[in-house]
N, C-alpha and C positions, 0 to 999 in steps of 0.2 A: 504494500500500500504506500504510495510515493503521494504525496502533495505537490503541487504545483503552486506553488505561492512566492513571495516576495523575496527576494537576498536579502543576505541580513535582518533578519525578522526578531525584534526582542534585543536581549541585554547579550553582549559581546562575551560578558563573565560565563553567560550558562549558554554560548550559541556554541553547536556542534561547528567541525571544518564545514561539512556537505553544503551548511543553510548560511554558513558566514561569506563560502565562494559562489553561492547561487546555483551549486549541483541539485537536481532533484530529490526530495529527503522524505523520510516518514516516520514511523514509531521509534525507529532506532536511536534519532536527534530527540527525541524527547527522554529516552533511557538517559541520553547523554546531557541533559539539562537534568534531570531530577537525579541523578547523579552527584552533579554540582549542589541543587539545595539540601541535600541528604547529608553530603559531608558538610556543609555549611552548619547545617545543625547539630549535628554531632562530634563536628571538631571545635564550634565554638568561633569558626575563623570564615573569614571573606576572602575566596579566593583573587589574587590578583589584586588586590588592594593598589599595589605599590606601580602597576601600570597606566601609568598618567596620558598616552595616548592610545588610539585605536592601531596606529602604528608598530608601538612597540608591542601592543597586545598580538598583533598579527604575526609580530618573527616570534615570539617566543613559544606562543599556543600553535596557533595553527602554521607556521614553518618547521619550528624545533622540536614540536611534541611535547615543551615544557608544563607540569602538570603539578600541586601542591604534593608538598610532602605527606603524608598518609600517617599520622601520628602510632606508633604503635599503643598507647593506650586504648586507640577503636578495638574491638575483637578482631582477632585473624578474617574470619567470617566477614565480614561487613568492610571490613580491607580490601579482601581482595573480588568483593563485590562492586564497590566504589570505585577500582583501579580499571577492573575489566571494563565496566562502563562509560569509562575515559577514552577507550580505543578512539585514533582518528580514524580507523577502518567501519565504518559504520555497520557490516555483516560479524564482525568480530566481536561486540557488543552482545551482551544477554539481553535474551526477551524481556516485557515487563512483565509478563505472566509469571516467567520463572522467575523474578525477581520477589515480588508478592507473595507468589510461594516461601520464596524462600525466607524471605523476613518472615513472615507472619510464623512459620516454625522456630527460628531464633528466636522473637521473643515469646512464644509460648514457651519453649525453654525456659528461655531467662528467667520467664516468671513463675515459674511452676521449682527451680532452683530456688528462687528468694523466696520460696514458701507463701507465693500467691497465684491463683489458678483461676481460671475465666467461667 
């Protein structure tokens, strides 16, 4: 399912390469933005803060592949969920289905570990 919509569509911070160079995109660029607010929220940090043009944001993300450090306090699990969803390769990216899945088992873990259960 590919969209046909705008270049550059939304915040540069959570825009995939595919939709930053106006390649045709779909579910996979949106793995790749809620990605970006996922770690946002659970690292506590605003990716890219420190890139003051759209410029510099372009060599670093979408030339260099440059990506936040992935704090090891997140769980392994949620690391390397976060990471894989960064892909510039937009088929290389997880489903959001399996994604969902897969949270939603983590934290029924987690809570059913801290001795609370749904």
């Amino acid at each position: 399912n590919e969209y046909n919509a705008t270049k550059c569509t939304g915040s540069p911070r959570y825009m995939s390469h595919e939709n930053y160079y106006g390649l045709p995109y779909g579910k996979p660029t949106d793995v790749y933005s809620f990605a970006f607010i996922f770690y946002q929220v659970v690292s506590l940090d605003t990716s890219f803060y420190l890139h003051k043009t759209l410029q510099i944001h372009e060599e670093r993300v979408y030339k260099k592949n440059v990506r936040p450090k992935v704090d090891k306090c997140i769980p392994e699990t949620l690391r390397k969920w976060i990471k894989s969803s960064w892909n510039h390769d937009a088929s290389a990216r997880p489903r959001m289905d399996s994604i969902f899945e897969g949270m939603s088992l983590y934290f029924k873990a987690a809570a059913t570990a801290n001795g609370r259960s749904q």
